[in-house]
C-alpha positions as CSV (number, residue, x, y, z in Angstrom):
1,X,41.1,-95.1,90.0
2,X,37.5,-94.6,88.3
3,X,37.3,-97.9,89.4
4,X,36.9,-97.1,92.8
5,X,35.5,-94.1,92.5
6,X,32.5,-95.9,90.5
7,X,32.2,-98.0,93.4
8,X,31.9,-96.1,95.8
9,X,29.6,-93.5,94.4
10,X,27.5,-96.6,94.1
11,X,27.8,-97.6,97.7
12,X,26.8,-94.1,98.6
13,X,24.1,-94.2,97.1
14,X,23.3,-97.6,98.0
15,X,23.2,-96.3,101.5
16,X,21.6,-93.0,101.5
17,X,18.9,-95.0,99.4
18,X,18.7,-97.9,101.3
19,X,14.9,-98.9,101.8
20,X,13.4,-96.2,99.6
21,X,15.2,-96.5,96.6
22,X,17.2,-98.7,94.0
23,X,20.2,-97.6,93.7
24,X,21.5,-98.6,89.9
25,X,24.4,-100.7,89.2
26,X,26.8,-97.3,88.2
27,X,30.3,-99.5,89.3
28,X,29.5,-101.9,86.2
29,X,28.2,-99.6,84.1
30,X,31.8,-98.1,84.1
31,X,33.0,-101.7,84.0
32,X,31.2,-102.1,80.2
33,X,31.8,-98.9,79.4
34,X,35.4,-98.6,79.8
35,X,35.2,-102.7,78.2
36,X,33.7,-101.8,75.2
37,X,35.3,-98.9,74.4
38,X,39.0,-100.4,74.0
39,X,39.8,-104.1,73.7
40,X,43.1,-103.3,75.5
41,X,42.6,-103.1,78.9
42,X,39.8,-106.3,79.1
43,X,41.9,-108.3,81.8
44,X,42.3,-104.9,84.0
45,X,38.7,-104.2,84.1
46,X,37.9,-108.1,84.1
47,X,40.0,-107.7,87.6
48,X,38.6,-104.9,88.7
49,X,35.1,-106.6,88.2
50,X,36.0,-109.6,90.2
51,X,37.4,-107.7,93.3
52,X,34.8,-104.7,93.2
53,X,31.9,-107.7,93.2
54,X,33.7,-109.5,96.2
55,X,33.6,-106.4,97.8
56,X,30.3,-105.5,97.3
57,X,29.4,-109.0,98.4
58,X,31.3,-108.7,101.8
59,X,29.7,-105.1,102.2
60,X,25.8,-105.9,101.6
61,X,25.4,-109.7,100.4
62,X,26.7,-111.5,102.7
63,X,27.6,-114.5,99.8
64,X,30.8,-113.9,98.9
65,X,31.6,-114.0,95.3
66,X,28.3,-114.2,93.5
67,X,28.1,-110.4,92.6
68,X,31.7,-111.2,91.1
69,X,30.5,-114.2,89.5
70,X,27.6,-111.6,88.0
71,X,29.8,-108.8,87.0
72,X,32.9,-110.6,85.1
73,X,30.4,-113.4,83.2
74,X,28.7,-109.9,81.9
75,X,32.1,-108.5,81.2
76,X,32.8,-111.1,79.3
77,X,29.6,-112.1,77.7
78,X,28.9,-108.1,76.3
79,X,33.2,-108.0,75.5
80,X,32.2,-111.1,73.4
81,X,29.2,-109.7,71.6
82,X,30.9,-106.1,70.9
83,X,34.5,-107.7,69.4
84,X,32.5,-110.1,67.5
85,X,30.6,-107.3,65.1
86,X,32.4,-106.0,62.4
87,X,33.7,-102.1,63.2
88,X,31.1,-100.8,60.9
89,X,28.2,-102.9,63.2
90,X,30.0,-101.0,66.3
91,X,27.6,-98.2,66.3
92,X,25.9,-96.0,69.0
93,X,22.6,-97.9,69.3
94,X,24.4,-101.2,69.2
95,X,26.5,-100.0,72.0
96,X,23.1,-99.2,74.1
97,X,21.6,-102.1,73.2
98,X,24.4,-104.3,74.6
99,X,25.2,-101.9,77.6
100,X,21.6,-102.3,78.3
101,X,21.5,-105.8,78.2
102,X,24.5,-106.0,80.4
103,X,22.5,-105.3,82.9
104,X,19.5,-108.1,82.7
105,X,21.6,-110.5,85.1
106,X,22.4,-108.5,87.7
107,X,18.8,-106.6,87.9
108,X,17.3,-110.5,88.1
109,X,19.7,-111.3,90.8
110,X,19.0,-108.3,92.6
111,X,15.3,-108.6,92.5
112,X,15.0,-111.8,93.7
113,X,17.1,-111.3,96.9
114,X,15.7,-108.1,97.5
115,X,12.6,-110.7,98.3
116,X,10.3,-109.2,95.6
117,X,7.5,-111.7,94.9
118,X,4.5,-111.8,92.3
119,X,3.5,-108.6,90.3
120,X,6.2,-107.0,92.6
121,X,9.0,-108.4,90.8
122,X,7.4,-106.5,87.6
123,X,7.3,-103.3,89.7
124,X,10.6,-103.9,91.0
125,X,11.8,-104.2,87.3
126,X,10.4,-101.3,85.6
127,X,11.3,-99.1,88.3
128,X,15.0,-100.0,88.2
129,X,14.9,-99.7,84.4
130,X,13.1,-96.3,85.1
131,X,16.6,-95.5,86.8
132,X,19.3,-97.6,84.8
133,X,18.0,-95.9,81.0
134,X,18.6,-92.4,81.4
135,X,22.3,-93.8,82.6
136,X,22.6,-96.0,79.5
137,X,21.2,-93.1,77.4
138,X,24.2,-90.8,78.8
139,X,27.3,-93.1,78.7
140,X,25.7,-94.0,74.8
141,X,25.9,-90.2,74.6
142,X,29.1,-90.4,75.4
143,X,30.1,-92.8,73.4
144,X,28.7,-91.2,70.5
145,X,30.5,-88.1,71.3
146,X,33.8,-89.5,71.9
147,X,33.0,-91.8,68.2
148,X,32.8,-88.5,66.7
149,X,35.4,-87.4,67.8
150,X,38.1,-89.5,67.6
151,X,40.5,-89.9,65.1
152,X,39.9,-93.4,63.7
């Protein structure tokens, strides 16, 4: 269910912003989130990846399947770099750092066929970091808070 809720908050504000602003990717930060925080339930959210980027694609794209292509190969790639560090390595700024960097591809992909050209991909890039940080910030936050908290 936060599945689709993620997605459509996204495509919300993907439509009240449309033109003005950039709307951040919030459908896969819940996607790494919820990946990194269990190793459990990787194939249900690698799903829910690939059907909530074929959607999207449908929706706004127009290219069918290269927004899924984006979303699970990022799944899998920050799954991969989180399950591969020891437990003690596992810690808060780690878990920004990689939730962060989950979202290089996309933001690239996203840029370009937005048509940003020259120093405009630049400003393009900083200002959807601008957006995307104080998101990453939060759900590491989060993470930290729910680290603290748990019983393990």
């Amino acid at each position: 269910m936060i599945y689709v809720i993620s997605w459509y908050i996204q495509d919300f504000l993907w439509v009240l912003g449309t033109g003005k602003v950039l709307v951040p990717e919030i459908f896969l930060l819940i996607l790494v989130f919820l990946s990194l925080r269990g190793p459990s339930r990787g194939v249900e959210i690698l799903w829910a990846g690939f059907l909530g980027g074929i959607l999207w694609d449908l929706r706004w794209i127009g290219f069918p399947g290269l927004s899924s292509l984006f979303y699970v190969v990022t799944l899998l790639m920050s799954r991969w770099a989180w399950f591969s560090l020891p437990v003690s390595g596992r810690t808060v700024p780690v878990f920004g750092a990689i939730l962060w960097a989950a979202f290089f591809p996309v933001s690239v992909v996203r840029i370009f066929m937005g048509g940003a050209r020259g120093l405009g991909i630049f400003t393009t890039y900083f200002l959807q970091q601008s957006y995307l940080l104080p998101l990453v910030l939060f759900a590491s936050l989060i993470y930290g808070w729910r680290l603290k908290n748990s019983d393990a």
